[in-house]
N, C-alpha and C positions, 0 to 999 in steps of 0.2 A: 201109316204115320199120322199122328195126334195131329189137328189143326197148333197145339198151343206148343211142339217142337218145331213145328215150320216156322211159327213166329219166334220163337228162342235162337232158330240158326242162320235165320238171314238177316244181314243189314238193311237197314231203313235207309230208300233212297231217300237222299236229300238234295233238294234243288237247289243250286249256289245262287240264281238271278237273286233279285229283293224287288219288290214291288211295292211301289213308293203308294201310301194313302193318302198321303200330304202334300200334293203338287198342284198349287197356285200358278194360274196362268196372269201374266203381265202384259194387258195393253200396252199402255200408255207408254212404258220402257221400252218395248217392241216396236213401236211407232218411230220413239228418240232412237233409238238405231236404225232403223231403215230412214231414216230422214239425214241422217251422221250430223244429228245436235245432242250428241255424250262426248263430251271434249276431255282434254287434259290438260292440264293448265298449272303454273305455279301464283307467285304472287303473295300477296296480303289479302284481297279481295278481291270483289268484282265488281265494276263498273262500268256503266257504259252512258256517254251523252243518250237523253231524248229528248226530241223534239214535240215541246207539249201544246202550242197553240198555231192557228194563222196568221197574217196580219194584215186580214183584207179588211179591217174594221179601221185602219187606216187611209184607207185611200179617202182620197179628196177630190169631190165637184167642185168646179169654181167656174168664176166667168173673171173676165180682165180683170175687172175690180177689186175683186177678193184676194185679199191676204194668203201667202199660202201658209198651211198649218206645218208643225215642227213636233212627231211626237216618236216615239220608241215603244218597244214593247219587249218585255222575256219574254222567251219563249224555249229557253235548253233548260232541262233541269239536269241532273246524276245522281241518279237513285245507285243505291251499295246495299249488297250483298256478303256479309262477314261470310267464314266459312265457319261449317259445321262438320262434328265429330263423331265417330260412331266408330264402336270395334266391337268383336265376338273372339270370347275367348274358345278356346277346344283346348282339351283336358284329359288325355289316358293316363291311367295310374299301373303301378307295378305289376298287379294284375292281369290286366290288357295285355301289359308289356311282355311279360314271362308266359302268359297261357293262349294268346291269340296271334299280335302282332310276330312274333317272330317262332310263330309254331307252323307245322307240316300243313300240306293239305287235308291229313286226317284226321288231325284234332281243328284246324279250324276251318269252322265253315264261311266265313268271312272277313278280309282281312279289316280290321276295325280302322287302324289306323288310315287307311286309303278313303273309306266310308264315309268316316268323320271329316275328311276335308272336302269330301264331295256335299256334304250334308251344308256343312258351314259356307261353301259357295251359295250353294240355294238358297240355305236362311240369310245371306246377305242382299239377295237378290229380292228374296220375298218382302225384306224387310224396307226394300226402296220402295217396292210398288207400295204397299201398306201407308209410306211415308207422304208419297206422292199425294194418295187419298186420305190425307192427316188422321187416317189410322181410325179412321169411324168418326171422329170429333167432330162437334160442328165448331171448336174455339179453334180459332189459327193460331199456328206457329209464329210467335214475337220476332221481332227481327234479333233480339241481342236473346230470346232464348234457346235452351240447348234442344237438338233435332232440325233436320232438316226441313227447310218450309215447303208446302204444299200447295197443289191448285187452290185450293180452299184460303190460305192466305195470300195469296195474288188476287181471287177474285173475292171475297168477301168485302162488303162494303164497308167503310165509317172506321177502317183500322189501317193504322201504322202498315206499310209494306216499304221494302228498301230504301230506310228510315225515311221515305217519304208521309208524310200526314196526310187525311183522306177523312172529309168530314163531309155530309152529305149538302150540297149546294152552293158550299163557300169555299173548301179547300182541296186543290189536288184531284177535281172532278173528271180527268184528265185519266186520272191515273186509277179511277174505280174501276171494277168488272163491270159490263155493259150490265142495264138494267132495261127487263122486261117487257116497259110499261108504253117507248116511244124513243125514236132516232131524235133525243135530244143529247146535246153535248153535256147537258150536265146531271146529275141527278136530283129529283126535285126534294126541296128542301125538307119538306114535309115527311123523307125515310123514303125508301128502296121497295118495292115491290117482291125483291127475290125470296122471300117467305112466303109469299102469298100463297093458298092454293089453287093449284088448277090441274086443270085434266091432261093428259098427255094426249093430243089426235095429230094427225097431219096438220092441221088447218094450224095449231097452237106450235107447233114448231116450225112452220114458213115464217108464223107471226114472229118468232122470238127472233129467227135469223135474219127477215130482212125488213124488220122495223124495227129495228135497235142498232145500235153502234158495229153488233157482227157485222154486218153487210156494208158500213162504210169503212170497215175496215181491211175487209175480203179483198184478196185479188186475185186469188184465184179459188173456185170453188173446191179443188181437192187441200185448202188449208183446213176445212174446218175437220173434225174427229169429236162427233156426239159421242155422250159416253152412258151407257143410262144400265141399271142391273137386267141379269134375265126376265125376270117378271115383265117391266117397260118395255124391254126390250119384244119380247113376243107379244103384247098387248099391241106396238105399236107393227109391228110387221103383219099382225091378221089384219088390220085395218089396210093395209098395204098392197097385200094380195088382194082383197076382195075390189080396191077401186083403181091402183097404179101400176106400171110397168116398176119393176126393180129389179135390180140386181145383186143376188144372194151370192157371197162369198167365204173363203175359209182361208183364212192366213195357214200360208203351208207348214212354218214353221210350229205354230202352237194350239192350232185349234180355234183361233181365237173369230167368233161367230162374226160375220158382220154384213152390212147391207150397205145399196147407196138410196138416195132420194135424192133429187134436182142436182146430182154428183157429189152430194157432201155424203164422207163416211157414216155410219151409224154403226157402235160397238155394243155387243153385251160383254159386261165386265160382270166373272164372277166373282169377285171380291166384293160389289154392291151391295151383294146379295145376305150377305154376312149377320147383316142388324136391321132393324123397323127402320133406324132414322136413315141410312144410307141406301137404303131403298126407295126414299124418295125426292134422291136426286138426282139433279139430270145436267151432265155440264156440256154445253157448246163449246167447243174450244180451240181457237185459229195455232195450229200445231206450230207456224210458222216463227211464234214467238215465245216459245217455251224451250229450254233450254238446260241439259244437263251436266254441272261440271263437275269434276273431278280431279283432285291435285296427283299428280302424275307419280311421285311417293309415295301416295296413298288410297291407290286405286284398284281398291278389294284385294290388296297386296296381303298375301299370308308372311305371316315371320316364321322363323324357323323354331321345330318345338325343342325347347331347353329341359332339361332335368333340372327343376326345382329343387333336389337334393342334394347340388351339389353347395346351396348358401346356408348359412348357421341357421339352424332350426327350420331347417325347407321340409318340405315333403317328398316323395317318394313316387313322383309324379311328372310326366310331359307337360308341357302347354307351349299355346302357339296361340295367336290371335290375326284375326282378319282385321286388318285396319282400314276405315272410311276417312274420306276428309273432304267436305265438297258443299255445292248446296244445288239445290231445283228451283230454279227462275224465269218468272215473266216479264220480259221488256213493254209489254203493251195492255195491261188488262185490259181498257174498254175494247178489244178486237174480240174478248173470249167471254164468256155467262156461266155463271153458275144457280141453278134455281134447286132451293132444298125443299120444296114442300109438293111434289109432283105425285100424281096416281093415276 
């Protein structure tokens, strides 16, 4: 018998698995869930008092004689948080309908219809992390604009965050991301440091953490979650190996690489790794004060898929959508750092 009737009279096995090309691994999500700061929530907004000054610049020396002094000071602000919107539509047409979804195992090799909502889970999920890291941009998300806002507009300096104002020396210095340069309370008037370049060593990230605001804001060392791309990531662990004790680990759940140093986490995020400019950044970040919410209606909730066909001049077509409604916030920037200019 011919080779080309053996191939004529057998079926082709076909493997039912699917082997995903496309699977983005999620820090920083992974984190806000093993920490249980992904909430559900209803409401208008979000709000929360903070506490933005001391008032030891108050107290008074005196001796009998002196007058005692009479003064006050703010110190609560309430920053708000609107909420943001996002949904993904999914979409099988007639086709789908009639030749896959409601066909045998013989004619289909996958059923699309189950696929697609698995698909659309993930791109809703990818589509957070993505979010989280303002999606490559170095412009932050406006408070009244649409998309969720990101590390990136928590800790970026000299801009609006939960319509608080943030001007570098004068206003809301309280409420910038820690800057680089020195454990001063405010940043100095003259602009921010966090563009600067410099080199990633051990020595330059003791420096950022415990002479800048992280460190007066740490209370315990398992708060912080360095986040820096592969590249950083492996540049700074050979230097690691070759002079310190560490601790190399692998989250079980996702692969997600990571290490410790003086107990703070250190992460490779492949998603960093994406573009020239997010490759050279590197965020410190006190995990303690980040926070994910999520309106409890609207919490990657799928709708049911309707036939379009059945409304005057519809199509001939399912759909169903993932609905979001929620935002990503920081209570505390000067506890967390973001520097964009690292190598």
């Amino acid at each position: 018998m011919s080779t080309a009737d053996l191939t004529k009279a057998t079926r082709t096995l076909f493997l039912r698995t699917v082997d995903n090309m496309v699977f983005y691994r999620t820090p920083v999500v992974e984190e806000l869930k093993r920490r249980n700061q992904i909430t559900d929530s209803g409401g208008t907004a979000y709000e929360k008092l903070v506490d933005t000054a001391e008032i030891d610049s108050l107290m008074q020396e005196y001796t009998a004689n002196d007058a005692l002094t009479d003064e006050k000071s703010t110190t609560l602000e309430k920053p708000k948080f609107t909420r943001k919107y996002a949904q993904l539509p999914l979409r099988y047409d007639i086709d789908e309908y009639t030749q896959n979804i409601h066909a045998g195992k013989e004619e289909q090799l996958l059923n699309l219809a189950t696929h697609l909502n698995e698909k659309g889970q993930r791109a809703a999920k990818l589509w957070l992390s993505k979010s989280i890291f303002n999606k490559g941009s170095t412009t932050a998300v406006a408070d009244g604009a649409t998309g969720f806002q990101s590390i990136i507009s928590a800790l970026n300096h000299d801009t609006a965050y939960g319509t608080i104002t943030r001007t570098y020396g004068t206003t809301g210095d309280y409420w910038q991301g820690a800057d680089p340069t020195a454990l001063n309370a405010d940043i100095a008037a003259s602009g921010s440091a966090q563009d600067t370049a410099t080199n990633l060593t051990i020595s330059n990230l003791r420096k950022w953490i415990n002479e800048s605001n992280v460190s007066q804001n740490m209370e315990s060392e398992d708060d912080l979650y360095i986040c820096m791309c592969p590249t950083l990531y492996n540049k700074l662990i050979a230097e690691m190996e070759a002079k310190v004790q560490y601790r190399p680990a692998t989250y079980q759940r996702q692969g997600i690489r990571k290490c410790e140093l003086d107990g703070h986490q250190i992460v490779s995020v492949p998603y960093l790794q994406q573009s020239s400019t997010m490759k050279t950044w590197l965020f410190i970040l006190n995990m303690k004060y980040f926070e994910l919410r999520m309106h409890t209606l609207r919490n990657f909730s799928l709708t049911p898929f309707e036939w379009q066909g059945k409304n005057s001049n519809g199509y001939d077509f399912w759909l169903a959508r993932i609905m979001i409604a929620g935002n990503f916030m920081c209570w505390k920037p000067n506890s967390s750092m973001w520097l964009s200019n690292v190598s």
